[in-house]
PDB file of N, CA, C and O in Angstrom, chain B, residues numbered from 101:
ATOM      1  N   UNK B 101       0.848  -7.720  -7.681  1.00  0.00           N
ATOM      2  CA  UNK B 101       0.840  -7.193  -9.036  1.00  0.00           C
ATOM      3  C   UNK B 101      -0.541  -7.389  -9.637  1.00  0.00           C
ATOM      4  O   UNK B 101      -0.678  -6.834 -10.727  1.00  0.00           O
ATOM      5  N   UNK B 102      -1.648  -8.085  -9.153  1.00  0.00           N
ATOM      6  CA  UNK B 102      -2.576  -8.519  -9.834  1.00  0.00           C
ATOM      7  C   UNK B 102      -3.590  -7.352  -9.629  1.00  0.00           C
ATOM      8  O   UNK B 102      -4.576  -7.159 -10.340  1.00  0.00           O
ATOM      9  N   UNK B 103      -3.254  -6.688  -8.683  1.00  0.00           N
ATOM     10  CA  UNK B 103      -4.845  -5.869  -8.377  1.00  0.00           C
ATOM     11  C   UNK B 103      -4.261  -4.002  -9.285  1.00  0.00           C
ATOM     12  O   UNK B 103      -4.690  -2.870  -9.064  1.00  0.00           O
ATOM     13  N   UNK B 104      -3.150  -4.501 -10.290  1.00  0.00           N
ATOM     14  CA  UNK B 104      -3.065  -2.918 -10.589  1.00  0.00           C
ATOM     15  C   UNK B 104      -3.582  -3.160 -12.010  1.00  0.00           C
ATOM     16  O   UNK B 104      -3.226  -4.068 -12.762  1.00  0.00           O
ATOM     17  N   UNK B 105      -4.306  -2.387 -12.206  1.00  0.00           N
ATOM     18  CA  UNK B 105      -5.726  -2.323 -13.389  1.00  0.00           C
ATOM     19  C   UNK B 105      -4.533  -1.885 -14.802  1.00  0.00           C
ATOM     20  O   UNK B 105      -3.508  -1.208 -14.719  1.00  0.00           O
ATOM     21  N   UNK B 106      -5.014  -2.424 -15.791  1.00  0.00           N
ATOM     22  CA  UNK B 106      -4.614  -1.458 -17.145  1.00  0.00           C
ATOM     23  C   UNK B 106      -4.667  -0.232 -17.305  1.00  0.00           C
ATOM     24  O   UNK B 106      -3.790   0.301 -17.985  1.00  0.00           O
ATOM     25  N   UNK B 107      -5.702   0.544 -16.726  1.00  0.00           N
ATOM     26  CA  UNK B 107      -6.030   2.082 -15.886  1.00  0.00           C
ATOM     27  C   UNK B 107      -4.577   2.919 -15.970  1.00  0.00           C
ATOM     28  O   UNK B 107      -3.723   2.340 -15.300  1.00  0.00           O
ATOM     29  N   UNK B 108      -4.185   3.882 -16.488  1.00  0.00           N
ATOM     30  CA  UNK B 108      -3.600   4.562 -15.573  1.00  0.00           C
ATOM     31  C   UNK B 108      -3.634   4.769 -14.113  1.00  0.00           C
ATOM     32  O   UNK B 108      -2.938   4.820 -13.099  1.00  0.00           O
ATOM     33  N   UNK B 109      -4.675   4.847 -14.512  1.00  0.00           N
ATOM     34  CA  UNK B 109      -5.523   5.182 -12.789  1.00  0.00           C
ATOM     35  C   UNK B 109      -5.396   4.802 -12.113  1.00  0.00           C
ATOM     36  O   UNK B 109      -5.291   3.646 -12.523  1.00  0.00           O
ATOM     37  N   UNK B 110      -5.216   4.741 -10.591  1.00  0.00           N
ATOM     38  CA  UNK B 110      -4.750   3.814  -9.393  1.00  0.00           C
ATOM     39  C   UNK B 110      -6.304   3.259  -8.750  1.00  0.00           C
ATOM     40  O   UNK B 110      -7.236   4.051  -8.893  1.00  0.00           O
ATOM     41  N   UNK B 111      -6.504   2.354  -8.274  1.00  0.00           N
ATOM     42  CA  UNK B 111      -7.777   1.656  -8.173  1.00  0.00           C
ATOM     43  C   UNK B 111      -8.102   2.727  -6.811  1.00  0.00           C
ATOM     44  O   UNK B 111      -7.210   3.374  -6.261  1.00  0.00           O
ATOM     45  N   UNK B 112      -9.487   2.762  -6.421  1.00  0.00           N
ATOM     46  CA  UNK B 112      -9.707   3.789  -5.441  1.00  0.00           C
ATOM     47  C   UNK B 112     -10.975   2.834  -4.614  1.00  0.00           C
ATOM     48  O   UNK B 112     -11.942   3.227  -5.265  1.00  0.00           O
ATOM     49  N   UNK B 113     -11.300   2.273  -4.041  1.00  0.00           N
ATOM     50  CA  UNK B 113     -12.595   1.860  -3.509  1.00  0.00           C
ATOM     51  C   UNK B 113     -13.370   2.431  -3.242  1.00  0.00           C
ATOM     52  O   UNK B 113     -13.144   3.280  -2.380  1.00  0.00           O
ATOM     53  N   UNK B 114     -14.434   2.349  -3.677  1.00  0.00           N
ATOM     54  CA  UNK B 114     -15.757   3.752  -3.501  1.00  0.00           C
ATOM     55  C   UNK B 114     -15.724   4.067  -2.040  1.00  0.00           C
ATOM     56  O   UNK B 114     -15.769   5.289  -1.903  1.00  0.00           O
ATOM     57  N   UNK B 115     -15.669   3.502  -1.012  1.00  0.00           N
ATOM     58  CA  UNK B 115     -15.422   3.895   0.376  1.00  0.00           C
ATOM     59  C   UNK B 115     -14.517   4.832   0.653  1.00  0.00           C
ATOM     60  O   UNK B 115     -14.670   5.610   1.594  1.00  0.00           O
ATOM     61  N   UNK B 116     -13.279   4.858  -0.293  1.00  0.00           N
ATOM     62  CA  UNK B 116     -12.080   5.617   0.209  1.00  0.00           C
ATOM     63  C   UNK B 116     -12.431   6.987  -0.630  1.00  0.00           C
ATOM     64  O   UNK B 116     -11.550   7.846  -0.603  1.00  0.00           O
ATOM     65  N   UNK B 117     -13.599   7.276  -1.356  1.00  0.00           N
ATOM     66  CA  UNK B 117     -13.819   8.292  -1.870  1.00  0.00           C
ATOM     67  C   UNK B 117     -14.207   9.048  -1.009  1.00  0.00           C
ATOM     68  O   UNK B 117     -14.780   8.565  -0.033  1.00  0.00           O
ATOM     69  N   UNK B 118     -13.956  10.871  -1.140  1.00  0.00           N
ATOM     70  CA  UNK B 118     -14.231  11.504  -0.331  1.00  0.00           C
ATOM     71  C   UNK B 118     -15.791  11.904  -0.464  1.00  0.00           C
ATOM     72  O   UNK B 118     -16.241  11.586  -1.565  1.00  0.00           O
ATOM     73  N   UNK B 119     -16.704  12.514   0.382  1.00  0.00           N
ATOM     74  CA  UNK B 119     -18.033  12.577   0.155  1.00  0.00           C
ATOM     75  C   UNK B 119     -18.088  13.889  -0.353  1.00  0.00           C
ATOM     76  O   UNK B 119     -17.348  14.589   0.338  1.00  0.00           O
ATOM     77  N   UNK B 120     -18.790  14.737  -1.515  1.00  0.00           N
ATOM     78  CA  UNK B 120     -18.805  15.862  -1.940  1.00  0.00           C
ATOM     79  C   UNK B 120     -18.723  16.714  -0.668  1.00  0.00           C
ATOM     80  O   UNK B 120     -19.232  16.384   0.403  1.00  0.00           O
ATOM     81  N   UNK B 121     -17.809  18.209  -0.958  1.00  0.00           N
ATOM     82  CA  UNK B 121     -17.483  19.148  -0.013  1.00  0.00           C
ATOM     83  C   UNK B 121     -16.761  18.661   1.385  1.00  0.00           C
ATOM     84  O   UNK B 121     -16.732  19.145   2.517  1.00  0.00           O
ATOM     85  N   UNK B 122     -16.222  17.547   0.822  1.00  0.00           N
ATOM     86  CA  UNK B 122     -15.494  17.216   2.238  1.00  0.00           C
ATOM     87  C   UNK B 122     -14.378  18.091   2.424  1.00  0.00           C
ATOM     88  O   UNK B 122     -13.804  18.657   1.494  1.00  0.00           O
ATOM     89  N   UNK B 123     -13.986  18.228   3.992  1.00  0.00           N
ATOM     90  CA  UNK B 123     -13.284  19.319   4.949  1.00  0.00           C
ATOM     91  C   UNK B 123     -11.877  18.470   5.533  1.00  0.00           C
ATOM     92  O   UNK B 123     -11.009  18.847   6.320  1.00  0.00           O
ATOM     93  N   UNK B 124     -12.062  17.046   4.726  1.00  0.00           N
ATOM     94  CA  UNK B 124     -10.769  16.439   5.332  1.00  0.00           C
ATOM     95  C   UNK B 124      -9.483  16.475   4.542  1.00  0.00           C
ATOM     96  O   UNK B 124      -9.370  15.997   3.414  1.00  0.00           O
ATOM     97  N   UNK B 125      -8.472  17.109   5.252  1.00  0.00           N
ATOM     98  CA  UNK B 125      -7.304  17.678   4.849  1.00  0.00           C
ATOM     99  C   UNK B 125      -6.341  16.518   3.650  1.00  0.00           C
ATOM    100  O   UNK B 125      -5.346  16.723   2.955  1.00  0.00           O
ATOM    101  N   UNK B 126      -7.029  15.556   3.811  1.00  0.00           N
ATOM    102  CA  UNK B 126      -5.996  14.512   3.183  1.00  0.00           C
ATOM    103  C   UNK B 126      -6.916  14.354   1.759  1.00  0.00           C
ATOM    104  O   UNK B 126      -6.326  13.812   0.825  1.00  0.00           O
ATOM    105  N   UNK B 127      -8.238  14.764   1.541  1.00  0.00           N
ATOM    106  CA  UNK B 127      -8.632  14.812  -0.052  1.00  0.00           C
ATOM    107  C   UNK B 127      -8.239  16.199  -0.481  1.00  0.00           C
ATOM    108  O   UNK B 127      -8.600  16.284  -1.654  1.00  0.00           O
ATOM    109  N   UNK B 128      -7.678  17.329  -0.109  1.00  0.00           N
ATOM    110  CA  UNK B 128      -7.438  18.633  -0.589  1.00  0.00           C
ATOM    111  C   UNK B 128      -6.571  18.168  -1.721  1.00  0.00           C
ATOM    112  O   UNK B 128      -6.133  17.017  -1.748  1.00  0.00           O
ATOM    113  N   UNK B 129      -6.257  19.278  -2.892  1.00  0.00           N
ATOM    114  CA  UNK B 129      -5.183  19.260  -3.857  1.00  0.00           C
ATOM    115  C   UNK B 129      -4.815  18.217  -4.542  1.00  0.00           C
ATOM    116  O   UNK B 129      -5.112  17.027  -4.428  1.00  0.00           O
ATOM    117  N   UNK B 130      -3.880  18.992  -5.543  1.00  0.00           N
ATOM    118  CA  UNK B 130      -4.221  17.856  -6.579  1.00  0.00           C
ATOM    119  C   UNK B 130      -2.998  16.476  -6.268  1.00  0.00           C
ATOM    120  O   UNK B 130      -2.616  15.572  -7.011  1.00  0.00           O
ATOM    121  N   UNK B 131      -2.685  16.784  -5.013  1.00  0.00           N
ATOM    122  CA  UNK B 131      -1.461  15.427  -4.818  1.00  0.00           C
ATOM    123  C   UNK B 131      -1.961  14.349  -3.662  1.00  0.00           C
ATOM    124  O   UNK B 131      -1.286  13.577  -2.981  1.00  0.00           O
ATOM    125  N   UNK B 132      -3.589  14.610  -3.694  1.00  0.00           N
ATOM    126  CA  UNK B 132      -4.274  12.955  -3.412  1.00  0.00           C
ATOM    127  C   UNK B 132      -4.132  12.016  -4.490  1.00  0.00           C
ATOM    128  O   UNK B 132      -3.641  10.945  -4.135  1.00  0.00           O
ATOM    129  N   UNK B 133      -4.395  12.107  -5.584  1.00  0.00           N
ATOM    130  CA  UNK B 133      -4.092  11.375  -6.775  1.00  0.00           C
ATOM    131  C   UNK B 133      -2.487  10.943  -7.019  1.00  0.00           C
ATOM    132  O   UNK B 133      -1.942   9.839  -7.046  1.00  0.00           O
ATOM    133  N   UNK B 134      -1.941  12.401  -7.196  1.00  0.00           N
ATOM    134  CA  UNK B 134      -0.627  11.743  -7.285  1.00  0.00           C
ATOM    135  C   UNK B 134       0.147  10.686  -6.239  1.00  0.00           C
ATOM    136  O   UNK B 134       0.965   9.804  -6.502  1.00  0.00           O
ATOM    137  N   UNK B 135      -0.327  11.039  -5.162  1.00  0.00           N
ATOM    138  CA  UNK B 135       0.000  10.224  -3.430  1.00  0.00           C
ATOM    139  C   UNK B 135      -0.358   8.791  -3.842  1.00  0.00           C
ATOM    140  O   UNK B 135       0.530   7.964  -3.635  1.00  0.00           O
ATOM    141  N   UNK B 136      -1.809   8.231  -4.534  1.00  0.00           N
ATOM    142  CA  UNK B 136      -2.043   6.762  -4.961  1.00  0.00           C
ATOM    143  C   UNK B 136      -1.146   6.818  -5.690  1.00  0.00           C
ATOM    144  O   UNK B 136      -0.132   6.247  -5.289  1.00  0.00           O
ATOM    145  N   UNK B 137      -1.078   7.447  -6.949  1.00  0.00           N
ATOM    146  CA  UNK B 137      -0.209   6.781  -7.625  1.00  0.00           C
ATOM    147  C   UNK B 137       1.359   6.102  -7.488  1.00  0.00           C
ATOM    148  O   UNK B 137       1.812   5.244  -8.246  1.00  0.00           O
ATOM    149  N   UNK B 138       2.119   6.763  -6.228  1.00  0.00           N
ATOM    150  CA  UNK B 138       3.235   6.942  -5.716  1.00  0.00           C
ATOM    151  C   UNK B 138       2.974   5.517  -5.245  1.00  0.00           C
ATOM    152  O   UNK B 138       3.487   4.510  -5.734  1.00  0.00           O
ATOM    153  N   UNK B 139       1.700   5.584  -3.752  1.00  0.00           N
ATOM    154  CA  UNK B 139       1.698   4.453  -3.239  1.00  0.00           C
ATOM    155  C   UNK B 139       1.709   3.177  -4.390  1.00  0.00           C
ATOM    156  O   UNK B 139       2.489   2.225  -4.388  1.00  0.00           O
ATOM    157  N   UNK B 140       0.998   3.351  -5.025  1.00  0.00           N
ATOM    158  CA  UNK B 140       0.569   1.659  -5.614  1.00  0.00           C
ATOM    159  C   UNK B 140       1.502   1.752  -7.306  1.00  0.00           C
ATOM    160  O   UNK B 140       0.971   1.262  -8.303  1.00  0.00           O
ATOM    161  N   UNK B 141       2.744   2.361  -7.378  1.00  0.00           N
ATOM    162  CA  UNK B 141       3.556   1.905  -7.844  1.00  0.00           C
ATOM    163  C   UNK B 141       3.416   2.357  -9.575  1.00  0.00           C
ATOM    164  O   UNK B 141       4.375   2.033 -10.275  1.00  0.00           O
ATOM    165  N   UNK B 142       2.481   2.943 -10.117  1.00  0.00           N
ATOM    166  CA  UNK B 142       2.094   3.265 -11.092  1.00  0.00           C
ATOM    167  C   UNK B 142       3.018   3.549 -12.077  1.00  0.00           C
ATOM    168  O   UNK B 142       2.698   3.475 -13.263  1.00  0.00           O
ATOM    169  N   UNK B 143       4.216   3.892 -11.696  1.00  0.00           N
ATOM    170  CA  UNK B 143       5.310   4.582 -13.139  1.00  0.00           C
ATOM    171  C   UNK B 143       6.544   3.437 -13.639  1.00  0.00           C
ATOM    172  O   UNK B 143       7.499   3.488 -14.415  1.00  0.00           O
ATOM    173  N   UNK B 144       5.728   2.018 -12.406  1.00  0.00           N
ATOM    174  CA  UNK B 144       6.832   1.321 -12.433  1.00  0.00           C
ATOM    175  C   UNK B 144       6.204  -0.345 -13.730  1.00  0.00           C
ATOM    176  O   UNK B 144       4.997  -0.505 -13.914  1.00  0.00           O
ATOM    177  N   UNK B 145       7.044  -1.122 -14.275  1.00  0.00           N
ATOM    178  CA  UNK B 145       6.907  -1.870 -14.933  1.00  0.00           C
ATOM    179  C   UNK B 145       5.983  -3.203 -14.276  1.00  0.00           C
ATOM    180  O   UNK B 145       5.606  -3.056 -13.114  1.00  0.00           O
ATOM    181  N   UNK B 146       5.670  -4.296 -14.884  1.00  0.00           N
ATOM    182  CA  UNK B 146       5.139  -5.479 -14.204  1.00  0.00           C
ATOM    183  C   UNK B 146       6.377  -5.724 -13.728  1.00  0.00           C
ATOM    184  O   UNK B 146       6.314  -5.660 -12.501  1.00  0.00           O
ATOM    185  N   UNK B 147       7.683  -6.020 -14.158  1.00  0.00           N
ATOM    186  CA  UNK B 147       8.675  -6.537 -14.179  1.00  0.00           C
ATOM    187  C   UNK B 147       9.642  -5.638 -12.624  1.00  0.00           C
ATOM    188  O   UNK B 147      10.190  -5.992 -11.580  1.00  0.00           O
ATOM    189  N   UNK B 148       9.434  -4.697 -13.170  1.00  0.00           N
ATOM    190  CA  UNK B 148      10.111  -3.706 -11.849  1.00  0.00           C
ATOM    191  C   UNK B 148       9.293  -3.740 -10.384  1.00  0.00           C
ATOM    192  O   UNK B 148       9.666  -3.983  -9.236  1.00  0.00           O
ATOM    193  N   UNK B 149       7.934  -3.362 -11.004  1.00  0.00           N
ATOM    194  CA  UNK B 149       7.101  -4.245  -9.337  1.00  0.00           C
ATOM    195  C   UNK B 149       7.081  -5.274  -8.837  1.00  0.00           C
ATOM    196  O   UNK B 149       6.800  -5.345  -7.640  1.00  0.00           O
ATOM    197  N   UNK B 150       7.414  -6.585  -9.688  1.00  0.00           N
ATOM    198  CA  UNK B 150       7.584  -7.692  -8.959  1.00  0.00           C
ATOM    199  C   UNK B 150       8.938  -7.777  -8.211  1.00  0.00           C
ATOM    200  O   UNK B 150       9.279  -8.628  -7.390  1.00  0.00           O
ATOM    201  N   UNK B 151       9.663  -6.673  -8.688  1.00  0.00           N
ATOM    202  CA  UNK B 151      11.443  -6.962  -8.235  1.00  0.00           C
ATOM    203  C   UNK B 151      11.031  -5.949  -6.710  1.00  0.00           C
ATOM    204  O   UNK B 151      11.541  -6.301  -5.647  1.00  0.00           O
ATOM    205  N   UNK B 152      10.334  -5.031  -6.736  1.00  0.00           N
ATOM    206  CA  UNK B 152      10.561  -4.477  -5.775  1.00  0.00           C
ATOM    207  C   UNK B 152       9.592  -5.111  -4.219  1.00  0.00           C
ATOM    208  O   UNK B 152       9.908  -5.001  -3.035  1.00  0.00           O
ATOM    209  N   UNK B 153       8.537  -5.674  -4.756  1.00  0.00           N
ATOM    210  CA  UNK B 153       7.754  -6.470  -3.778  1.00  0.00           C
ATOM    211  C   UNK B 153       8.781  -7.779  -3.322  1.00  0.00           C
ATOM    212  O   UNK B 153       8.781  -8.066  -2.125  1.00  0.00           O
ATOM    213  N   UNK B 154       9.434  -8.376  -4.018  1.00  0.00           N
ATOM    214  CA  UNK B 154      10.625  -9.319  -3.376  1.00  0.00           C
ATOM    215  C   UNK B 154      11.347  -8.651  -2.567  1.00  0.00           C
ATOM    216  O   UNK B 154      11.325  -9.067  -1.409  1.00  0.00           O
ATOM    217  N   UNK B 155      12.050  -7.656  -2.800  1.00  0.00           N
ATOM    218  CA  UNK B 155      12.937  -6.884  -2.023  1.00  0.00           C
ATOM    219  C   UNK B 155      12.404  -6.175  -0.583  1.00  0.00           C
ATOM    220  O   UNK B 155      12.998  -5.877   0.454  1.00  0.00           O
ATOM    221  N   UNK B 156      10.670  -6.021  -1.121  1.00  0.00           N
ATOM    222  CA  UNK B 156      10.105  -5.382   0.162  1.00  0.00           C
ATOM    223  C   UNK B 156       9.825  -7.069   1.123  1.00  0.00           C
ATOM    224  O   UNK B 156      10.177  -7.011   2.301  1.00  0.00           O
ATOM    225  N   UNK B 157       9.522  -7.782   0.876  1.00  0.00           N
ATOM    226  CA  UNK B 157       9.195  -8.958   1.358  1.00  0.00           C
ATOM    227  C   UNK B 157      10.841  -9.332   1.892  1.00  0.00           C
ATOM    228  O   UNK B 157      11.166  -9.360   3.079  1.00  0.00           O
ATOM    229  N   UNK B 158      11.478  -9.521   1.098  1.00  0.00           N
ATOM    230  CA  UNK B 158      12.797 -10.232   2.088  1.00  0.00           C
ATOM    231  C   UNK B 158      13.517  -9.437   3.324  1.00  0.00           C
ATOM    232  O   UNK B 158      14.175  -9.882   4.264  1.00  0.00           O
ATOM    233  N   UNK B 159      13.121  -7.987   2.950  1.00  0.00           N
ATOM    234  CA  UNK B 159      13.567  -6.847   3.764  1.00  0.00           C
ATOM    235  C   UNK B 159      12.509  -7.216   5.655  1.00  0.00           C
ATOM    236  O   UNK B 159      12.937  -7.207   6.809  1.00  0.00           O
ATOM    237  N   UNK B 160      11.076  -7.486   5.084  1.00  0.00           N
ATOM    238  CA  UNK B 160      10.296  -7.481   6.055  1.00  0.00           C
ATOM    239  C   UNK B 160      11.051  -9.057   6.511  1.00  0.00           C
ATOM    240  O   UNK B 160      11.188  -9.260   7.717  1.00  0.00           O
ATOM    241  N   UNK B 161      11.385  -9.820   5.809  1.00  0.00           N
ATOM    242  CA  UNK B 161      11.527 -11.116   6.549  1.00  0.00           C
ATOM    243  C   UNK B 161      12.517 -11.241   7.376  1.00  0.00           C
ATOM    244  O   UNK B 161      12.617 -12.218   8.118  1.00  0.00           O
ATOM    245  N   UNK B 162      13.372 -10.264   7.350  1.00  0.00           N
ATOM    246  CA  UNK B 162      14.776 -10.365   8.001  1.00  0.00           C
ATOM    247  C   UNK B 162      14.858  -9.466   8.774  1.00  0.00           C
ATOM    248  O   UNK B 162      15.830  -9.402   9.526  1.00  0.00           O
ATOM    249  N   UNK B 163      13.704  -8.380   8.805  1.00  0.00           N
ATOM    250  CA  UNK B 163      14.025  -7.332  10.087  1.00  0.00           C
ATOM    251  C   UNK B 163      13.499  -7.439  11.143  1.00  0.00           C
ATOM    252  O   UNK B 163      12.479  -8.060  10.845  1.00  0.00           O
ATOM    253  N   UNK B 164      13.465  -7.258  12.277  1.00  0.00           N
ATOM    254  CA  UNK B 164      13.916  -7.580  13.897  1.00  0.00           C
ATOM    255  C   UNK B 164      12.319  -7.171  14.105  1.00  0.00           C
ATOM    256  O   UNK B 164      11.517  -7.727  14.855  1.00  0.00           O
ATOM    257  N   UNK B 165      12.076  -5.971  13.173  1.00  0.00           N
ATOM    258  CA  UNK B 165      10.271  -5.062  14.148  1.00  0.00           C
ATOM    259  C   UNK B 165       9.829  -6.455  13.435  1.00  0.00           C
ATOM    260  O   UNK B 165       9.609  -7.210  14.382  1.00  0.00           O
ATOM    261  N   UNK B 166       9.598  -7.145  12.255  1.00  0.00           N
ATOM    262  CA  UNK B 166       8.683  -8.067  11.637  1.00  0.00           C
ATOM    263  C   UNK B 166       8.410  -9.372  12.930  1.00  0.00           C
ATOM    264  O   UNK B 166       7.351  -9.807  13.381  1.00  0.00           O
ATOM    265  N   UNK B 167       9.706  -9.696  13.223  1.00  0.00           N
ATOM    266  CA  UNK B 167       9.932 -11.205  13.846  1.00  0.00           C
ATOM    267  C   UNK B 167       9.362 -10.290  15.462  1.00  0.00           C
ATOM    268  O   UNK B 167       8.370 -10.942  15.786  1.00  0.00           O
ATOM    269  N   UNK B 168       9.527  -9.275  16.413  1.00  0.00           N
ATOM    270  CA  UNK B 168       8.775  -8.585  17.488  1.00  0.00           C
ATOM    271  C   UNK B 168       7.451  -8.665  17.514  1.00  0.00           C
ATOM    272  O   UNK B 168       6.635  -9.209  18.258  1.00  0.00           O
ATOM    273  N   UNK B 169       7.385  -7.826  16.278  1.00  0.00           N
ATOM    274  CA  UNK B 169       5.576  -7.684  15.776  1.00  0.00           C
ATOM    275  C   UNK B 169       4.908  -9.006  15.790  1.00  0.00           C
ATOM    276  O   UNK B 169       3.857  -9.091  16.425  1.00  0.00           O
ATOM    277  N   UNK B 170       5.544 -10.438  14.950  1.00  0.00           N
ATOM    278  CA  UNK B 170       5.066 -11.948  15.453  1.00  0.00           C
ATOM    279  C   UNK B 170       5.352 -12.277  16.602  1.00  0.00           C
ATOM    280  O   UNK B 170       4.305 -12.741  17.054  1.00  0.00           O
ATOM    281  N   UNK B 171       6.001 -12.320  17.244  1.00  0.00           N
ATOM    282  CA  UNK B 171       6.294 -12.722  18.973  1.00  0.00           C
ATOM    283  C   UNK B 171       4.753 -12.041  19.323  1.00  0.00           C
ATOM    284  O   UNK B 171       3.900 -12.907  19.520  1.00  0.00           O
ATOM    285  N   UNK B 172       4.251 -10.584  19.434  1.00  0.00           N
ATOM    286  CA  UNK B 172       3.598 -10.114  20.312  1.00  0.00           C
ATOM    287  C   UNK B 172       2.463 -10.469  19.844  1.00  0.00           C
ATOM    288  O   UNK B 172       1.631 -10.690  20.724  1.00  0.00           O
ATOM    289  N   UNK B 173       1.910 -10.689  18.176  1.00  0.00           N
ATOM    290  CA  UNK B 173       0.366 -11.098  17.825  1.00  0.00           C
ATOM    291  C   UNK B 173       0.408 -12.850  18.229  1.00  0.00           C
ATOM    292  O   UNK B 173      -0.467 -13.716  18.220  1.00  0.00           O
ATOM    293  N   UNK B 174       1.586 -12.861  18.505  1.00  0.00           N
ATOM    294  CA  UNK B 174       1.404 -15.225  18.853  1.00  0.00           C
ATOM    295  C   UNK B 174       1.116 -14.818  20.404  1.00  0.00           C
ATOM    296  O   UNK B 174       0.254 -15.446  21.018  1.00  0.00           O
ATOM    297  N   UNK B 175       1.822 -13.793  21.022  1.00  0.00           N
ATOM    298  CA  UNK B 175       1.047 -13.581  22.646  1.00  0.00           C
ATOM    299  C   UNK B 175       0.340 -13.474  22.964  1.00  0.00           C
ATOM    300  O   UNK B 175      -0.269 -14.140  23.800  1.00  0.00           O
ATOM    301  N   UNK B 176       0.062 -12.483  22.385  1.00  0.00           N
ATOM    302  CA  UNK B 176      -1.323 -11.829  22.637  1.00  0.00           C
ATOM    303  C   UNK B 176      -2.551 -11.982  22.345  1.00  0.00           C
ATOM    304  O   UNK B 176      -3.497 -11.625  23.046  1.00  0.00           O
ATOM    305  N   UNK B 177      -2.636 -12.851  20.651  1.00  0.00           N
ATOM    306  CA  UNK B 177      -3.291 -13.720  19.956  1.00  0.00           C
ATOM    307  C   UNK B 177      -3.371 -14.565  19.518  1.00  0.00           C
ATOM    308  O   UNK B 177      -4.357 -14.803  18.821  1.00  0.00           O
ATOM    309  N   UNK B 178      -2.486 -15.369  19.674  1.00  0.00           N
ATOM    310  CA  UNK B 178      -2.323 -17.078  19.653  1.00  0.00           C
ATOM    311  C   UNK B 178      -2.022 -16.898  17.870  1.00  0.00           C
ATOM    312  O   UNK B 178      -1.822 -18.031  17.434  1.00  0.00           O
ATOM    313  N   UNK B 179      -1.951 -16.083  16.987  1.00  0.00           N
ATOM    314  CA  UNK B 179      -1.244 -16.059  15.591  1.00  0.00           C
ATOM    315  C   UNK B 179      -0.191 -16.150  15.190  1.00  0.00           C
ATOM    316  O   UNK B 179       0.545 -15.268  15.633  1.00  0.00           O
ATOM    317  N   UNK B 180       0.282 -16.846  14.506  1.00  0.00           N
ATOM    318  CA  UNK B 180       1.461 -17.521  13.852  1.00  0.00           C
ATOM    319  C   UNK B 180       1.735 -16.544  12.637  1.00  0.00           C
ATOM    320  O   UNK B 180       2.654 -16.777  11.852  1.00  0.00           O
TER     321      UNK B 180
END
């Protein structure tokens, strides 16, 4: 919850900006903007994003790909 600005605006990192006349299909139209906003939660409350990041967090803690996905980075990379 900390990194979503008072902004309407969804935070953008100057890197993830496209370079003038760019040809890449994913800055076209006007639903790159709306797409951040979707991603990073924008229409939703402080109160409603913190409820839904719990729910996304307990969801990841209890599903089978999360606890796979750790088995194979502790194999493969000695990470916990």
């Amino acid at each position: 919850v900390g990194w979503r600005p008072p902004s309407p605006h969804p935070p953008v990192p100057t890197p993830l900006l496209p370079p003038a006349g760019s040809q890449l299909p994913c800055f076209h139209g006007s639903s790159t903007i709306r797409n951040l906003k979707e991603r990073f939660h924008m229409n939703m409350t402080e109160e409603q994003l913190q409820l839904l990041i719990e729910q996304m967090v307990d969801g990841s803690m209890r599903s089978i790909t999360t606890k796979l996905y750790d088995g194979f980075q502790y194999l493969t990379n000695g990470i916990m």
